[in-house]
NUVOKE-483065 format. One record per residue: residue in three letters; z, y, x of N, C-alpha, C in turn. Coordinates in steps of 0.1 Angstrom, whole numbers, plus 2048, in hexadecimal, padded with zeros to 3 digits. Example, Ala and Ser with C-alpha at 12.3 -4.5 7.8 and 13.67 -1.06 7.14 Angstrom:
ALA84E7C788484E7D387B84E7DF884 SER8477EA8808477F588984F800881 
This chain:
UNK2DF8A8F4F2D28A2F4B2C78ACF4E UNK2BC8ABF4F2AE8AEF512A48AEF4A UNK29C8B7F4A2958B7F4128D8A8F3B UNK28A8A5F4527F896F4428A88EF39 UNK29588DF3D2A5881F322A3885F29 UNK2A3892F222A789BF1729989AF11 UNK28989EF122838A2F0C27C894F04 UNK272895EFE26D88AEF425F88DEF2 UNK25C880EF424A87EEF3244876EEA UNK23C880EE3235876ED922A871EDC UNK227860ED621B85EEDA20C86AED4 UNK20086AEDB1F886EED71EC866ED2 UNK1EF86DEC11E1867EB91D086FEC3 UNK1D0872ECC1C1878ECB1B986AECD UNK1AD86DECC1A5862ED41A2865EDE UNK1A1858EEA1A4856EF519385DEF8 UNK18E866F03182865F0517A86EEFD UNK180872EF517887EEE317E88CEEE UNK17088FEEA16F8A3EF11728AAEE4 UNK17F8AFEE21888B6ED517D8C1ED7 UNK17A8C6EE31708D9EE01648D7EDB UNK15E8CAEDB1518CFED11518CBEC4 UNK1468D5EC214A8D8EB01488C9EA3 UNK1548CDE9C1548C0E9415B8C6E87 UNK15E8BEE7D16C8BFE761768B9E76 UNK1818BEE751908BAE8019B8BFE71 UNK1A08B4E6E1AC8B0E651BA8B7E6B UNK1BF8C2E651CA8C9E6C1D58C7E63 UNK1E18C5E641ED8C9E5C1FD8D2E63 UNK1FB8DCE5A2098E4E5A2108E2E53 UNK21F8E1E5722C8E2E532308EFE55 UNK2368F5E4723C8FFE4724E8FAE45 UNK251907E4725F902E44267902E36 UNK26A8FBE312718F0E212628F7E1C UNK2568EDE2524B8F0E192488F8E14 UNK24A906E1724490CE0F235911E0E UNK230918E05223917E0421F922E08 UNK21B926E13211933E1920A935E18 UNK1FF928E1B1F592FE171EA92DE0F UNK1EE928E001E9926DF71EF91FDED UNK1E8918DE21EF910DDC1E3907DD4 UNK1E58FADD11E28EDDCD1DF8F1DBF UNK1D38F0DBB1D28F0DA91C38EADA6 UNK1C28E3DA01BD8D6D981B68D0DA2 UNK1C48CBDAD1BE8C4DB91B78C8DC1 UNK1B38DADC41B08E1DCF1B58EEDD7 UNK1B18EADE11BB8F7DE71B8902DE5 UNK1BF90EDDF1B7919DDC1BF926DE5 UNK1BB92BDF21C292FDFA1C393FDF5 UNK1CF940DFD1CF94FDFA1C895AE08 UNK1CF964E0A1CD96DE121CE963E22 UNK1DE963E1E1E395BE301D994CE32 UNK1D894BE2A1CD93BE2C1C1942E2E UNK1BA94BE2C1AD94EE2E1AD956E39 UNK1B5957E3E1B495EE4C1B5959E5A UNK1AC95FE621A6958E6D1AF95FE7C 
């Protein structure tokens, strides 16, 4: 087999025609692995980050 048989494609949510490089605000999500929390934690419904979340 080959790569093209073996590999897998997902469709893409972007919008068709939208320029991702100019500036906006853009909805991101990370998966860590079994969830754990890095870089912050959830308390009375806000994210309150720590060190690794505040870093750029």
């Amino acid at each position: 087999m080959n790569d093209e048989t073996t590999s897998h494609h997902r469709r893409s949510i972007r919008l068709q025609g939208y320029d991702y490089a100019q500036a906006g605000a853009y909805f991101m999500t990370i998966c860590t692995q079994q969830r754990a929390c890095l870089f912050g934690k959830i308390v009375n419904g806000e994210m309150q980050l720590n060190g690794a979340g505040r870093t750029r």
